[in-house]
C-alpha positions in Angstrom: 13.8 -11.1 0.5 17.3 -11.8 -1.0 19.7 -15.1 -0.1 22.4 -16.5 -1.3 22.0 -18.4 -3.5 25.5 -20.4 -2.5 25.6 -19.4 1.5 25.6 -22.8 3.4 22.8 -23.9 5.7 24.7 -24.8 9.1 22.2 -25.8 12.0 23.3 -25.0 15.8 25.0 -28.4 16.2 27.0 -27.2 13.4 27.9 -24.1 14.9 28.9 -25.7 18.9 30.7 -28.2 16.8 32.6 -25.6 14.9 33.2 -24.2 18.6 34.9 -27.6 19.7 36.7 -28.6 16.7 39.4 -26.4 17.8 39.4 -22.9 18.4 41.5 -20.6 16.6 42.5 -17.9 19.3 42.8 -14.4 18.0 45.0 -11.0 19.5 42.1 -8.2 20.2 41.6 -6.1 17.1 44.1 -3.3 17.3 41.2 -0.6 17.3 40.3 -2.1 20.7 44.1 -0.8 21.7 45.1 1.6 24.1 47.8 4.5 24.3 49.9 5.4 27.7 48.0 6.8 30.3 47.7 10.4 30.9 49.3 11.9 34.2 45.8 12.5 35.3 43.0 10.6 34.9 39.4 12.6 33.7 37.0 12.5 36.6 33.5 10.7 35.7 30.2 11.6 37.5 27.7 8.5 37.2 24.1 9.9 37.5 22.0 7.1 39.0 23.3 4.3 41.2 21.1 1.5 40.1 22.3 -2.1 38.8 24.1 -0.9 36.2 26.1 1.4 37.7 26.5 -0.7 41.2 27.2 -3.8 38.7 29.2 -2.7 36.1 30.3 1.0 35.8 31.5 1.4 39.3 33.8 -2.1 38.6 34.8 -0.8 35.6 36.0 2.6 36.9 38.5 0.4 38.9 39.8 -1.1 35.7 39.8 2.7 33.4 43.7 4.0 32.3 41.7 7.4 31.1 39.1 8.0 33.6 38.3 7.6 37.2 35.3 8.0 39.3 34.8 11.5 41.1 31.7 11.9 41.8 28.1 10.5 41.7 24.5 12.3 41.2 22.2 10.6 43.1 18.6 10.7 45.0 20.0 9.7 48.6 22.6 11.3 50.0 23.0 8.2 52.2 24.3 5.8 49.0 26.2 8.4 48.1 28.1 8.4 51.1 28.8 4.8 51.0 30.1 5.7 47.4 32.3 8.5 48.4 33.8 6.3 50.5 34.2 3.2 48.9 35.9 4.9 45.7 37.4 7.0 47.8 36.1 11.0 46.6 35.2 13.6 48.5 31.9 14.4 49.9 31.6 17.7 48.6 31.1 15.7 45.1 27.6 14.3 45.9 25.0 15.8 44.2 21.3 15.4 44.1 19.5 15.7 40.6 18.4 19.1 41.6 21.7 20.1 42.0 23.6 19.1 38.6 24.5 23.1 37.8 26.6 23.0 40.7 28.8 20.7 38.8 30.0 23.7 36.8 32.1 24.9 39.6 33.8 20.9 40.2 36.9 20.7 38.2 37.6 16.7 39.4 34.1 16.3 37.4 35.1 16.1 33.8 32.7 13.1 32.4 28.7 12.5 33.2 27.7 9.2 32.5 23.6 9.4 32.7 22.2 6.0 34.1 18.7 7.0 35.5 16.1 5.5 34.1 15.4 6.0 29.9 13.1 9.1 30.2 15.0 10.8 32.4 18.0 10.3 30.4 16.9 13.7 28.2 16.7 16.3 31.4 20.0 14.9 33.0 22.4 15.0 29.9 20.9 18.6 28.8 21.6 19.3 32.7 24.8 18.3 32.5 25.7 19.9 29.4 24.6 23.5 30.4 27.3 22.9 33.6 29.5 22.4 31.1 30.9 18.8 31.2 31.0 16.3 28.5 28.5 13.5 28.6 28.0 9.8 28.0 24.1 8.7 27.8 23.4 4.9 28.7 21.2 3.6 26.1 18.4 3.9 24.9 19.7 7.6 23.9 16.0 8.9 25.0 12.8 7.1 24.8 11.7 10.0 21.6 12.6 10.7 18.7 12.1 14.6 19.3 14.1 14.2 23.0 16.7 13.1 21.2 17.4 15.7 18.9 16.4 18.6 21.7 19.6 17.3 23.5 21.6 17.3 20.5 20.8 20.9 19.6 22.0 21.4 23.1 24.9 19.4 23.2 26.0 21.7 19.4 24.8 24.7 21.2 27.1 24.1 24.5 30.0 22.7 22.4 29.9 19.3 24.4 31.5 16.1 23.9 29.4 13.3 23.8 29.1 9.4 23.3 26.1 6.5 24.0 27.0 3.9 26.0 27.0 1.6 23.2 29.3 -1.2 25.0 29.3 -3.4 22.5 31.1 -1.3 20.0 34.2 -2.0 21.8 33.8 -5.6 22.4 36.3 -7.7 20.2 33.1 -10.1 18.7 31.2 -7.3 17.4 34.4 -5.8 16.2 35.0 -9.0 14.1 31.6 -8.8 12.7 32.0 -5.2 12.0 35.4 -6.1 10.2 33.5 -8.4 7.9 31.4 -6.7 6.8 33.9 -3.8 6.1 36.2 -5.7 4.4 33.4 -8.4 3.0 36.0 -11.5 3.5 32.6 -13.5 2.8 30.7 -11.1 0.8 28.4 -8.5 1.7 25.9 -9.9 4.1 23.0 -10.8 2.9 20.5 -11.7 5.8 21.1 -11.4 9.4 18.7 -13.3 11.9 18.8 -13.4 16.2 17.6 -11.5 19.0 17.7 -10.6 22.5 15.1 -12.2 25.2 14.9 -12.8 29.0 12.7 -13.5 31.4 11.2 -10.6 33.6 9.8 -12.2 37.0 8.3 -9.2 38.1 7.3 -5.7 37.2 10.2 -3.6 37.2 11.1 0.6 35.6 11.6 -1.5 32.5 8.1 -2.9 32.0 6.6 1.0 32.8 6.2 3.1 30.1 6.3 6.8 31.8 9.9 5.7 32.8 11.2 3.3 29.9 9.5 4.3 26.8 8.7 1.4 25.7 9.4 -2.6 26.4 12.1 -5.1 25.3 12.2 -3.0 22.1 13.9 -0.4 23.9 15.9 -2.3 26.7 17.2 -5.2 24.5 15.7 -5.0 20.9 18.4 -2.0 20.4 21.1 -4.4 20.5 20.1 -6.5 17.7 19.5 -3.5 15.9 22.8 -2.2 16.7 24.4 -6.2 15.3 22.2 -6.0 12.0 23.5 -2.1 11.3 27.1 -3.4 12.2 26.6 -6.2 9.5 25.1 -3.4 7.3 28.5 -1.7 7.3 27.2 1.4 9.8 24.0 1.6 7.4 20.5 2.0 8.7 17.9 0.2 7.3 15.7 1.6 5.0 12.4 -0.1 6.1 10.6 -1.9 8.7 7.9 -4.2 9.6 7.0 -5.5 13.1 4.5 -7.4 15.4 3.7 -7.9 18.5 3.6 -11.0 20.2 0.6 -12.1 23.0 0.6 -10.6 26.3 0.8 -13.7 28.6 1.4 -12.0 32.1 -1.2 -9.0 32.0 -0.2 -7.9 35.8 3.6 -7.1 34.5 2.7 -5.8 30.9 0.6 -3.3 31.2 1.6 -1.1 29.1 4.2 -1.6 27.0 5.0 -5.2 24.9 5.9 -8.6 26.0 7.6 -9.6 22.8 8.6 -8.2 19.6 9.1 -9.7 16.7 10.4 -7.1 13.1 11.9 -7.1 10.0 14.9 -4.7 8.8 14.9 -4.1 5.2 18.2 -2.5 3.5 19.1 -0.5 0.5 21.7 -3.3 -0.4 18.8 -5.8 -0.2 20.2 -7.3 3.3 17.2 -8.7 6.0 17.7 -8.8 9.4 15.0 -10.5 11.2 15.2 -10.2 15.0 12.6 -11.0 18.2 12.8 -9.2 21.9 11.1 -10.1 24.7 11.1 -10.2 28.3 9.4 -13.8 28.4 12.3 -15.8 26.9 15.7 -16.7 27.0 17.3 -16.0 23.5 20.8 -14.0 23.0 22.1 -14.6 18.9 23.2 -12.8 16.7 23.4 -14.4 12.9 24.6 -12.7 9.6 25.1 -14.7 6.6 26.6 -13.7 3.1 27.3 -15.5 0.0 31.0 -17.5 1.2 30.6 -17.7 4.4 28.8 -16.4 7.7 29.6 -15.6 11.5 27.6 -16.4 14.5 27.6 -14.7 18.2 26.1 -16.8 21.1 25.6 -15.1 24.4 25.9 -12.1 21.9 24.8 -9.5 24.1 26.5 -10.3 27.5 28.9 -8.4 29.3 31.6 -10.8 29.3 31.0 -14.8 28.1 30.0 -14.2 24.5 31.2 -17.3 22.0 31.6 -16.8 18.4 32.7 -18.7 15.4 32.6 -18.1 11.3 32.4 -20.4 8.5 36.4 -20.1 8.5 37.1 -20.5 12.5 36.3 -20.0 15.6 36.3 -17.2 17.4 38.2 -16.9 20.5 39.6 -13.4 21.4 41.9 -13.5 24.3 42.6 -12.1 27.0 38.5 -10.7 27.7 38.1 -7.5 27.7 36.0 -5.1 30.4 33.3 -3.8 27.5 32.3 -0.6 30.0 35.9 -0.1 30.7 36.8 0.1 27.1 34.0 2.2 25.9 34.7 4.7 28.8 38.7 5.0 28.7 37.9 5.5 24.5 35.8 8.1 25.3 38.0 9.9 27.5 40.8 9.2 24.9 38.7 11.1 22.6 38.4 14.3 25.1 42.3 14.2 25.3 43.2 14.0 22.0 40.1 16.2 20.8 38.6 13.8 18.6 34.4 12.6 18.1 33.5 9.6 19.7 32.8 6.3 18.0 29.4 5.8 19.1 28.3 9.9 18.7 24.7 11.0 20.1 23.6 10.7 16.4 23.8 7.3 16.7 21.4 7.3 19.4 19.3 9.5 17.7 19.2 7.1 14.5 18.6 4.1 16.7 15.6 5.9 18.2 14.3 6.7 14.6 14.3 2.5 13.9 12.5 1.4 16.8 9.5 4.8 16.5 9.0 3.1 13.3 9.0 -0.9 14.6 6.5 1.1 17.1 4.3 2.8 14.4 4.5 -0.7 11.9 3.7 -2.6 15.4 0.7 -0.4 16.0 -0.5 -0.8 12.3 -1.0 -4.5 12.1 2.7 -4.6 10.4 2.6 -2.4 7.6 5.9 -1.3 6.0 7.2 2.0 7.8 10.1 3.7 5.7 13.3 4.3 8.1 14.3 8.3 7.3 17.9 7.6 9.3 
């Protein structure tokens, strides 16, 4: 493992005091901008009305410039009633998810954003691809390796626009650490440490394998994946080790892990260390070069994340919606017929680093290569 040899130890009470000593407040990053709006808006489709969509997509929709909400796919006609009329579309744009290839004859349904649970994420975007609209896949892209690229050869075939719901590509924190590491005001980075943990207090989709894939890997892992290929400059790593941590609630995790705990190796000789797990309370993100360093806590949120470097503190003002931002870009992208930021391939490399954390996991550690 390299470090730098000069790069400056700074503890957490270093860090909240860098936080206190006076913020320096910074305009949102002008790739986080936004042109006029178009005289009409595209119409979105969310498929699956869970908490995610209930909590944060459907608010978002009332905040989008680009994009509004026209329909909804869903398994009770009864909720999508109360949709219908709380955002205010017809009826005759409810579908069931038997009924996707009737959304080829919809014109108000321009976008589907896929939000049912991680292995159905596959069937539903190939589904809405073949009725010809363009498609955004909540993350994980698909829960396989092979999924992933089966909905890609689709998504070529059909000539469909697509994007991940890879929020946190249009936050202003992430941005700042991707800016760093582009323009290396500090140095490349050399080692990046953190994670993403919470506490599950009782089974839920996401602790059952047939319908998530996996565990925290897949739910929350990919995020700190996501921060140490940002601090990589866009590059995947090369290599991986991982471990699994001790299954302490055996009626919950059945089936997939309780905590995970890898090791990202990259060509330039960066480390990223990182832990996941649903039994804990952990959201940090950490990437440290030779002059200097940045540090994200609450890294992972929706909105409340705090940030400071070795120069200043972070403060990006006024907060942005993440989910609104990530789907008025995408629908920017359709208009001005341009690929999106955060392309199915990313999804489809992201699912190539956590199969191998899965196969070193499953091997007592050993070194998996990363072919990304």
């Amino acid at each position: 493992m390299k470090s730098p040899a000069s790069s400056p130890r700074v503890s957490r009470r270093n860090f909240i005091g860098a936080l206190t000593a006076g913020a320096a407040i910074v305009s949102l990053p002008r790739t986080l901008g936004q042109a006029a709006a178009p005289e009409r808006k595209l119409g979105v489709a969310l498929v699956g009305l869970g908490g995610y969509a209930t909590g944060q997509l459907g608010p978002a929709l009332r905040l989008t410039k680009f994009c509004r909400l026209a329909g909804v796919v869903t398994g009770s006609p009864a909720k999508g009633r109360a949709w219908a009329k709380d955002f205010g579309f017809p009826e005759k744009n409810i579908y069931g998810y038997d009924t996707m290839a009737r959304l080829a004859d919809n014109p108000d349904i321009d976008i589907v954003y896929v939000v049912t649970p991680n292995a159905l994420h596959a069937e539903h975007c190939i589904a809405a691809a073949k009725a010809g609209k363009q498609v955004i896949s909540e993350k994980p892209f698909t829960t396989t390796v092979a999924e992933a690229e089966a909905v890609l050869a689709v998504f070529r075939e059909k000539k469909t626009r697509h994007s991940i719901g890879y929020r946190l590509h249009f936050d202003p924190y992430h941005e700042e650490l991707r800016r760093l590491a582009r323009e290396k005001d500090f140095g490349e980075f050399t080692k990046v440490t953190g994670g993403f943990s919470f506490v599950m207090p009782q089974k839920v989709w996401r602790a059952d394998k047939k319908l998530a894939g996996g565990g925290p890997v897949m739910d929350l892992g990919i995020y700190f994946i996501q921060g140490a290929c940002m601090a990589a400059n866009g590059v995947a790593p090369v290599a991986v080790t991982a471990k699994t941590g001790p299954i302490t609630r055996p009626d919950i995790f059945t089936d997939v892990e309780e905590t995970m705990n890898f090791t990202l190796e990259f060509a330039n000789g960066m480390i990223a260390e990182g832990t996941t797990s649903y039994e804990g309370r952990l959201q940090r993100i950490r990437a440290e070069a030779p002059k200097g360093w940045i540090e994200l806590q609450n890294a992972f949120a929706y909105s409340g994340i705090r940030g400071a470097t070795s120069a200043k503190t972070l403060s990006f003002v006024p907060p942005v919606n993440q989910q609104a931002l990530q789907m008025d870009d995408f629908a920017q992208c359709i208009l001005q017929n341009k690929p999106s930021r955060v392309l199915g391939e990313l999804g489809l490399r992201d699912m190539k680093i956590i199969a191998a954390i899965y196969e070193s996991a499953a091997n007592d550690g050993k070194r998996v290569a990363v072919k990304a």
